[in-house]
PLY file of the C-alpha trace (Angstrom):
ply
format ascii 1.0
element vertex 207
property float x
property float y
property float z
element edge 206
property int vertex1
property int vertex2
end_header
19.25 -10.28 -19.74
15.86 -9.70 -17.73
13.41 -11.78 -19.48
10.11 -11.36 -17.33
9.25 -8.20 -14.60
10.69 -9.19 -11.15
8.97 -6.96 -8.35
11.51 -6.03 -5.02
9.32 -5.90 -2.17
8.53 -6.94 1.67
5.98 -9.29 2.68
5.25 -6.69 5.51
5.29 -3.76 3.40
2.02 -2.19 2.94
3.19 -0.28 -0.20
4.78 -3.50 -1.76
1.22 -5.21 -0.81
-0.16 -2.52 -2.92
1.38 -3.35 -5.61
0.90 -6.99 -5.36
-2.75 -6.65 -5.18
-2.60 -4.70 -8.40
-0.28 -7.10 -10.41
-3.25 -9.81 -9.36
-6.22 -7.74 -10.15
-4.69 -6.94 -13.84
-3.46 -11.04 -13.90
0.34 -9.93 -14.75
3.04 -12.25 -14.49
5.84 -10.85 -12.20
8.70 -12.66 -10.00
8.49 -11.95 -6.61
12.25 -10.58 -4.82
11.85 -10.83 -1.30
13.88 -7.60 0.20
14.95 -6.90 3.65
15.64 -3.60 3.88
16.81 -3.57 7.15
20.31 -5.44 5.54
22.86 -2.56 4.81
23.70 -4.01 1.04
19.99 -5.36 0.10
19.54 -5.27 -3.93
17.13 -2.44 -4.16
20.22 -0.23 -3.39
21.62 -0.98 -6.83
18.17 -0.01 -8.47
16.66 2.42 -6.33
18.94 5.54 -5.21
16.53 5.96 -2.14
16.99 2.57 -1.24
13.37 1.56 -0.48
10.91 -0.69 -2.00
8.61 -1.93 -3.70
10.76 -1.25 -6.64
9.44 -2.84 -10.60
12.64 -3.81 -13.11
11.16 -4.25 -16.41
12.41 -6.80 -18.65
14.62 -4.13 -20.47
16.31 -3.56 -17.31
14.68 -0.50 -16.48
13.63 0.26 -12.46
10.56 1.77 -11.36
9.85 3.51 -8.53
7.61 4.25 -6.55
4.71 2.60 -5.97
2.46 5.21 -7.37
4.61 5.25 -10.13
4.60 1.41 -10.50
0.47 0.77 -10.11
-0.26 3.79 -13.08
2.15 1.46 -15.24
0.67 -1.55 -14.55
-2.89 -0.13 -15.05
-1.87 0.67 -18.22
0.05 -2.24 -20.03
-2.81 -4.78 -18.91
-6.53 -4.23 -20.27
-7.72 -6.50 -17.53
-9.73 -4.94 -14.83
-8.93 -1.09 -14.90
-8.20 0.32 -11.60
-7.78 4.06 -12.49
-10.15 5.83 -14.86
-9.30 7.33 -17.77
-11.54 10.55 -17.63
-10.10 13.64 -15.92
-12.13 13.70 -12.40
-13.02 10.26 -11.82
-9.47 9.31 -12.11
-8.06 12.38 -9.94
-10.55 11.43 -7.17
-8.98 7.81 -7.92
-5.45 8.96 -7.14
-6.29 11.38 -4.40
-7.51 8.61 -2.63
-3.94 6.81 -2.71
-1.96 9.87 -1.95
-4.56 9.82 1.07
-3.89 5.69 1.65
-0.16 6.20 1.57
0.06 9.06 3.76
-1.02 6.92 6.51
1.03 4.20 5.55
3.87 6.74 5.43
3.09 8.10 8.95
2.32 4.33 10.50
5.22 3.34 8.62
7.12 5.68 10.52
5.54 5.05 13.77
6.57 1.38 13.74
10.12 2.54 12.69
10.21 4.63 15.72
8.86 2.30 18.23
11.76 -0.04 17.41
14.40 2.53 18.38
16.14 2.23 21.87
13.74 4.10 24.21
16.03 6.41 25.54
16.53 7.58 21.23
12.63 6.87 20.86
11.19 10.72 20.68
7.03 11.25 22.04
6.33 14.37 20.45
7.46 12.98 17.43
5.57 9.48 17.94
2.38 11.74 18.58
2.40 13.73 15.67
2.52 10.00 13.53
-0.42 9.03 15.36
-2.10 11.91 14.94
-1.77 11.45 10.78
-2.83 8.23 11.10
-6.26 9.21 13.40
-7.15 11.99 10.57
-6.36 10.18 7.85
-8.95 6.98 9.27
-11.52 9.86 9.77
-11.17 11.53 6.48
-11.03 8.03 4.63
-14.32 7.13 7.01
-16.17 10.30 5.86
-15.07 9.85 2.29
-16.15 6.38 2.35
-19.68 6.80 3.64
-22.32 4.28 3.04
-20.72 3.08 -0.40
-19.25 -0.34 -1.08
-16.54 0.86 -2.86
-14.01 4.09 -2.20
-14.55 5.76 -5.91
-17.73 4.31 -8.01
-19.28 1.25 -8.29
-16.69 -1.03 -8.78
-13.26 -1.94 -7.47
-10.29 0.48 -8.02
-6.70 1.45 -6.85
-8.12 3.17 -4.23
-9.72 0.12 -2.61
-6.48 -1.28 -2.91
-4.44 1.20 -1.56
-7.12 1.83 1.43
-7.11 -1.73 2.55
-3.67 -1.72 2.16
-3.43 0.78 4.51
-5.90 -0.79 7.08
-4.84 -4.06 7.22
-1.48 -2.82 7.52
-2.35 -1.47 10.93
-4.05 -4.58 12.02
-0.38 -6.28 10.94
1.74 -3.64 12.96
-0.87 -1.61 15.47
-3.35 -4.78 16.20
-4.35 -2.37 19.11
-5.45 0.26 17.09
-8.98 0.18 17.49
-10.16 1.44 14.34
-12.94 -0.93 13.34
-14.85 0.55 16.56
-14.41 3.96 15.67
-15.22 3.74 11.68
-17.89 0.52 11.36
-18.04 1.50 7.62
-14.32 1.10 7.24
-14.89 -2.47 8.99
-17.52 -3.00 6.76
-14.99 -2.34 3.87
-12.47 -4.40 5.51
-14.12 -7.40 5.47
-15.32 -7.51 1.83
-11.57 -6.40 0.80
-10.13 -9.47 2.97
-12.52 -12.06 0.97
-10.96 -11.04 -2.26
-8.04 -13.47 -3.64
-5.72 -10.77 -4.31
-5.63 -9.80 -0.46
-5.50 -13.15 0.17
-2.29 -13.69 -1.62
-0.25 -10.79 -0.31
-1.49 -10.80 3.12
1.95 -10.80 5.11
2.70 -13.61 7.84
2.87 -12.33 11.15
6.79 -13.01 12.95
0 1
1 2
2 3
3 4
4 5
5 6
6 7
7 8
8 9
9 10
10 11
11 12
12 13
13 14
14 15
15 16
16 17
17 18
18 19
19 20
20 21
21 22
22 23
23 24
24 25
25 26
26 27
27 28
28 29
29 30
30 31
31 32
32 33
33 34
34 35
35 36
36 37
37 38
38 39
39 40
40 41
41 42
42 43
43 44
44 45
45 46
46 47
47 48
48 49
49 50
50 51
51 52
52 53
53 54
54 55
55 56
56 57
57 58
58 59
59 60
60 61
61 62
62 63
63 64
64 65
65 66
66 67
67 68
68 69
69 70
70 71
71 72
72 73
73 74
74 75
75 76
76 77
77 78
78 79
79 80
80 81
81 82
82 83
83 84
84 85
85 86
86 87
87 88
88 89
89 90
90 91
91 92
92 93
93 94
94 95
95 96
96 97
97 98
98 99
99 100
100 101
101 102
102 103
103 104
104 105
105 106
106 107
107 108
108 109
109 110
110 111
111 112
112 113
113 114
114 115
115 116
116 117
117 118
118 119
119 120
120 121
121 122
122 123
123 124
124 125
125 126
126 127
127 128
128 129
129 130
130 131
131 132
132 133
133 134
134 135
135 136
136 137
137 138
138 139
139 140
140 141
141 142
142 143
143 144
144 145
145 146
146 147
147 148
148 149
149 150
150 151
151 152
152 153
153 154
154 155
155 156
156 157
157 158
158 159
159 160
160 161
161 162
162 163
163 164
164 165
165 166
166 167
167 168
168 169
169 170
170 171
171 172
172 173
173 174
174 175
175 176
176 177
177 178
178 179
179 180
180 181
181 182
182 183
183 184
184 185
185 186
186 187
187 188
188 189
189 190
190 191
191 192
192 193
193 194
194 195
195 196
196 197
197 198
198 199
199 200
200 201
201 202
202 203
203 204
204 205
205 206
């Protein structure tokens, strides 16, 4: 019987680092399941049809996915810290500012996925057209952002968490990517996100 939440997730994944920043920010208790997705029988199979991660097993044995799906939960069953509003607006601006964060994760996600195939299967156009949802997501995230110290409000929220997520998941995978330069206030973000203990934590080991 599953007595405590276990969490299936990557190190490297910027959506399972999502939801690891969240689970520390609301101070839940969750084992840690170290997937590699890349192996053709890996245990998210059994709970995820899709096969991908991060995936949440409750202790009654029930899987959740994704991890949209996954942070709303934990925001709710923990009255620590909330990271998505409860009124109507605030909290859709909260949320469209994840579906904006994992879009580029999706896309740079992709990207690395591609660069990894044998060249002569590797496909440019397609390559391109990730890059280019990356480069408009940055700028819309950059214009969004502005001069505030936070992405929605005054005060932390999921969408800091998913943003940095995002970024620093390009520093991980695309340290070339140059976007500090191009957005200083994004930077600017970066670096107060990276002082926080929760980043800390999940920040993936390089090799």
């Amino acid at each position: 019987m599953v007595l405590e939440m276990k969490l299936y997730a990557s190190p490297a994944s910027p959506f399972s680092r999502k939801v690891r920043i969240v689970l520390a920010e609301k101070r839940l208790d969750c084992q840690l399941v170290q997937i590699d997705t890349a192996q053709p029988d890996h245990p998210a199979l059994a709970l995820n049809p899709l096969g991908k991660i991060p995936v949440l097993l409750l202790p009654d044995g029930t899987p959740v996915f994704d991890s949209a799906v996954i942070v709303e939960y934990l925001d709710t069953i923990s009255p620590v810290g909330r990271l998505i509003p409860e009124e109507a607006r605030p909290r859709m601006l909260v949320k469209r500012w994840e579906a904006l964060a994992d879009g580029l994760m999706d896309a740079a996600v992709l990207l690395r996925a591609e660069s990894r195939r044998p060249l002569e299967l590797q496909s440019a156009a397609f390559a391109d057209q990730q890059r280019g949802k990356v480069a408009r997501a940055l700028a819309q995230i950059a214009h969004d952002l502005g001069d505030r110290q936070h992405c929605s409000g005054d005060a932390f929220t999921l969408a800091d968490a998913a943003v940095g997520s995002a970024l620093f998941y390009l520093d991980f995978r695309f340290p070339e990517w140059t976007w500090r330069d191009q957005h200083p206030n994004l930077a600017r973000l970066a670096e107060r996100l990276e002082k926080r203990k929760s980043f800390e934590d999940s920040a993936p080991v390089a090799g």
